[in-house]
N, C-alpha and C positions, 0 to 999 in steps of 0.2 A: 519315482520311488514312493512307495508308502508311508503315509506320516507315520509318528509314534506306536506307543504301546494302546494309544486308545480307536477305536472304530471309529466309522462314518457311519452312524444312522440315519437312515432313510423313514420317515413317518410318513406310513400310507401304504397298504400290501396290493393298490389296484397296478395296472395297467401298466402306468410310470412307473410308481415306487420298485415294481418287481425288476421290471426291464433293465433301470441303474442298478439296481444292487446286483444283477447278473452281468453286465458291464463294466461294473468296475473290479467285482470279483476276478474277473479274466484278464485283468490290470494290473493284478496282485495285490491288495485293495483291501483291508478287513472292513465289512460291511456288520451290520444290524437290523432289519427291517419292523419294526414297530406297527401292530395294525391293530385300532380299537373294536374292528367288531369280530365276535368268534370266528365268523362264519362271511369270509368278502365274496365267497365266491356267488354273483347273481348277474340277472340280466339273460337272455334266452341267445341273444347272436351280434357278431361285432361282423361289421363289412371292414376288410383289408385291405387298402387301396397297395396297387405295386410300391407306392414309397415307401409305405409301413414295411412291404415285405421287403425292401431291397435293410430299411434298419434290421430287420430282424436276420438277416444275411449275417450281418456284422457283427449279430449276437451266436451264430450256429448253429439259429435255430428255425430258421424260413423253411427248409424244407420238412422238417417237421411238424410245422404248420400246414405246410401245405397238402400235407399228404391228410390233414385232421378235420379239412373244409370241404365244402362246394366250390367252384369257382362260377363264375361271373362271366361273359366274354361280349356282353352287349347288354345296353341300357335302355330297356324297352319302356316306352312312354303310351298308356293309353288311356282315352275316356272311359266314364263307368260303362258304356253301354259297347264296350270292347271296342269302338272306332280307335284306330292309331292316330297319335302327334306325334310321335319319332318313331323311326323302326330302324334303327343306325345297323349298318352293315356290321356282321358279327368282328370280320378282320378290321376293321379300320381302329374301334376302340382298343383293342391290342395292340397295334404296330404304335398308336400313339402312345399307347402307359408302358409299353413294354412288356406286358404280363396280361393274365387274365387278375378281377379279385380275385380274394378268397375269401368268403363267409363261414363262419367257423364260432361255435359255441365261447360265449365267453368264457366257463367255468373251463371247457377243455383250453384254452388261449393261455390262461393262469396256469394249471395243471403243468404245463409245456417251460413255463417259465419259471414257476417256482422247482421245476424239477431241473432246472441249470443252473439254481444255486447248490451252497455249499448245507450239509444238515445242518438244523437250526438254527437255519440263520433268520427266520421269520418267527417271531413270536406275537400270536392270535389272542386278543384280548385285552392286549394293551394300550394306554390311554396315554398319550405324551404330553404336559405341557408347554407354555412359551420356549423357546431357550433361552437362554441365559448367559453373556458372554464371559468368558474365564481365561483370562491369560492369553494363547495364540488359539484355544478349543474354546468350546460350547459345554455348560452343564444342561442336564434334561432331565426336568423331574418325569417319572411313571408313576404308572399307576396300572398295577396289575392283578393276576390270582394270588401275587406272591407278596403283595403289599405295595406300599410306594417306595420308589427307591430314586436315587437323582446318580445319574451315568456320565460320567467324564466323555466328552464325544470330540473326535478332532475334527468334526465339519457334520450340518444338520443340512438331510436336503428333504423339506416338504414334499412331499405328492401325497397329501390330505385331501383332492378334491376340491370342488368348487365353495364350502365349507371350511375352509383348512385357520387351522388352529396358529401353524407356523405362517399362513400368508397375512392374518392380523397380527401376527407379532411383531412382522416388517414393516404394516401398512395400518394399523387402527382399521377400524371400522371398513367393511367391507360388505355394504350390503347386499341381500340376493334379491330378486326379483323373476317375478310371474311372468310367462309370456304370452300366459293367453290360452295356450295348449295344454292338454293332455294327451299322451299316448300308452299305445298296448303293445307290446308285444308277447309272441306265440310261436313255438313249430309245431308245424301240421306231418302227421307221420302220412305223407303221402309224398309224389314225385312231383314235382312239375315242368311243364316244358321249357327247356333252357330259351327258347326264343321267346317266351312271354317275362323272360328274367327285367325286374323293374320296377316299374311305377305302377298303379293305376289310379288317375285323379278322379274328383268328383268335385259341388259346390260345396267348399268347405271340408273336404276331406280328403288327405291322402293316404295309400295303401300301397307296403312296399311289399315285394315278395323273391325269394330268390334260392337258389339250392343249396342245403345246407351238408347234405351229405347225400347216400344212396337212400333212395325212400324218407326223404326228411325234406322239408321247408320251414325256410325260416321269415316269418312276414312278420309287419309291425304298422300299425293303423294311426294318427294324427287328425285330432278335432280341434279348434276351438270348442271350451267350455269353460264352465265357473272351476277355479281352485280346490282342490278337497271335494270334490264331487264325485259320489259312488254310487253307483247302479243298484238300486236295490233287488232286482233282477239275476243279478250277475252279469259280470262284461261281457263273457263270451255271448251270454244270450242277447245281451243290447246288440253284441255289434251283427251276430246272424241276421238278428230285425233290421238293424238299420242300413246293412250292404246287401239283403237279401233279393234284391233289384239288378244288382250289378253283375256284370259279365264274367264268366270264368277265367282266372282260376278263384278270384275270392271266393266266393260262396260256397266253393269245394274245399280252401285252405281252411274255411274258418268250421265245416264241419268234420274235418279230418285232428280238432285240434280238441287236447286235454283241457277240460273249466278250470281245473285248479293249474295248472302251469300256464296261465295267461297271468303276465303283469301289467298291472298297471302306473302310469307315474308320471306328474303336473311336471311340466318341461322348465326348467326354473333355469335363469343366467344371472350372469353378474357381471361386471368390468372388470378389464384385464388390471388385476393386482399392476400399479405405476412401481412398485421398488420390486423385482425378483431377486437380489441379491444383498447381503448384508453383511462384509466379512465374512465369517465358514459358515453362510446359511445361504441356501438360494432354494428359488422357489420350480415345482417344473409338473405340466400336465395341468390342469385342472388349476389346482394352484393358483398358478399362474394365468393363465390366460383359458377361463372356459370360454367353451362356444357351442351355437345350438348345432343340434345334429345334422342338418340338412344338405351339410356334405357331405355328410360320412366319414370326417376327418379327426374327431374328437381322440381315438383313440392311437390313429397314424400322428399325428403331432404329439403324442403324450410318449411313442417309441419313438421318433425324431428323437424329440428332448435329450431321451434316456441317454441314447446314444451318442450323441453330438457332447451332450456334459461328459461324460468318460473320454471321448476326446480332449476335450480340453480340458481334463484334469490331467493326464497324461503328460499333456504338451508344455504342461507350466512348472513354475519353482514352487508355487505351494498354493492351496488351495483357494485361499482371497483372490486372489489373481486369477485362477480358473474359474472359479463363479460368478467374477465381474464380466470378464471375456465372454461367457457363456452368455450370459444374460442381454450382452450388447449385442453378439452377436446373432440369435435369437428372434430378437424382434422384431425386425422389417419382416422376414417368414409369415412368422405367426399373425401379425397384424392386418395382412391381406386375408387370410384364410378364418380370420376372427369374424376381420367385416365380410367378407362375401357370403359366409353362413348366416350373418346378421340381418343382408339384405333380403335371401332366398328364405328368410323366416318372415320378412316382415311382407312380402309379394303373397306368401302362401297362405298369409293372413287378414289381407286385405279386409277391410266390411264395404258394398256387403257382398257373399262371396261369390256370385257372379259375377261383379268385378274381378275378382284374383282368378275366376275361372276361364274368363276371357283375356287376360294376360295368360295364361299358362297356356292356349289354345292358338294366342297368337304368336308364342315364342316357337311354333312350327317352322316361322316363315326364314328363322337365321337359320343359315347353310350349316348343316352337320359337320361340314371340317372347321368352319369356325368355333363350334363349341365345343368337338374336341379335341382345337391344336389349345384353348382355355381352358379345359381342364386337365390336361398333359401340363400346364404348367401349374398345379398344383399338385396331383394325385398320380405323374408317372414316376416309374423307377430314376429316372434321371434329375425329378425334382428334390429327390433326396442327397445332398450332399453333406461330406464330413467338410471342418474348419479348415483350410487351404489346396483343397482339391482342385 
């Protein structure tokens, strides 16, 4: 049943925040979504692993997604000078996840989700602070176009990002930290061959590339370099120079692509927030537990979350009880998926990096059903499960 006269606002319009507020709407549920910057919608492409899509199944909206992306149906690994380290048979990474990815625009991803809530239920521009506990609800000061205003809330759930506002209000002090990298991403309005769908490595640099749609690619490049370091050149033009060596399809993705829709962005983590729950506040997504990209999981653990909490808000008497349950339940998941991105950041960045190049050349030699009957257990449709399935 729905608590009171007052809502559950959600602080944070990404990924997470949208996902629960459109899960617990279908809960019957009066939601809020709070987002301080105008405009959340960035970032060029999000990879989908099947468990993301089997959450978003659960929201009504997977095949709508799916129909919005590229798909993915093998993870092709090669050196810069086109030699193969993996050519995994297209069928075996399906039959193991279940599905093919889907690659698919982040601003379309959002689009999809904020179009399964209810009107207005997201308001763009708004600044939330701490909460504040009040009787069995949360007070929450704003700060918006309309002024500041403090909202009676009967349960607060973070998904403010790796920055989040509400995860130091549980936790003090949480600081971020540098990992050494910078990355770009970019689509290229061109095609690419779905069998080169993947990797391509170099010393000290990786390049992803994969299909985003018809006539579309969507790639994304990874350096070590200094923090806050900008091209005075331009990126796109640095990076033409500096893959302009390398085998196709780089050197065609990167001149098929727009100089101003390349982003750039210093790859920044922090430690998994130790409190996500705190009476009617819990933490989920980013929040909570970031983690580096290099599974491709950041965004499929932030629709888990979404998901798995509206279950068990659902399943309980009242919301303390579902945010603590949530949160225990939660984190043996996350905690593998945290550290295994953790490790696959810290190999990728080895010094110096023909070191980490020669690791990644010798991880040819483990047998391809071992790595992926290992990553079926994080990234297939079956690793996704609700609370007592």
């Amino acid at each position: 049943m729905a608590p009171g006269p007052d809502p559950i606002v959600v602080v944070g319009a990404g990924i997470a925040g949208l996902a629960a507020a459109a899960a617990l709407q279908r809960r019957g549920y009066r939601v809020r979504v709070v987002e301080s910057r105008p405009d959340p919608c960035s970032g060029a492409g999000i990879s989908l692993w099947p468990n993301a899509l089997a959450a978003l199944d659960r929201l009504g909206l997977g095949d709508q997604v799916r129909r919005s992306g590229g798909r993915v149906t093998a993870g092709a690994l090669r050196w810069y000078d086109g030699s193969w380290i993996r050519r995994p048979d297209r069928d075996r990474l399906v039959r193991a996840l279940g599905e093919p990815l889907v690659v698919i625009r982040r601003s379309r991803l959002q689009e999809v989700l904020v179009g399964a809530l209810e009107p207005g239920t997201v308001q763009y521009g708004v600044t939330a602070a701490a909460p504040v506990r009040r009787g069995d609800g949360v007070e929450l000061a704003v700060t918006g176009p309309g002024g500041a205003h403090r909202w009676a809330a009967a349960a607060v759930i973070g998904a403010d990002g790796t920055r989040s506002v509400i995860a130091r209000a549980l936790n003090g002090p949480l600081p971020g930290r540098y990992t050494g990298h910078t990355a770009w991403r970019g689509v290229a309005e061109t095609a690419i061959d779905p069998e080169l769908s993947g990797e391509t490595l170099g010393p000290g640099l990786q390049f992803g590339h994969t299909p985003l749609g018809p006539g579309q690619t969507y790639w994304f490049a990874a350096e070590r370099a200094p923090r806050g370091q900008r091209r005075p050149e331009g990126e796109l033009t640095y990076l033409r120079r500096r893959l302009a060596g390398w085998a196709d399809p780089v050197p065609a993705l990167l001149a098929a692509t727009d100089p101003a829709a390349v982003l750039r962005h210093d790859l920044e983590d922090r430690a998994t927030a130790p409190a996500w729950s705190a009476g009617p506040v819990v933490l989920i997504g980013d929040a909570a537990h970031p983690m580096r990209p290099h599974l491709g999981q950041g965004g499929a653990q932030a629709l888990e979350d979404a998901v798995i909490l509206a279950a068990f808000v659902e399943g309980h008497r009242d919301l303390v009880a579902a945010f603590g349950a949530f949160a225990r339940h939660r984190r043996r998941r996350v905690r593998r998926v945290v550290a295994e991105a953790a490790v696959i950041g810290r190999l990728v960045g080895l010094r110096p990096p023909a070191l980490a190049a020669a690791l990644v050349r010798a991880s040819a030699a483990v047998p391809e059903a071992v790595l992926t009957r290992h990553l079926a257990g994080i990234a297939a449709r079956s690793a996704f499960e609700l609370p007592g399935a």
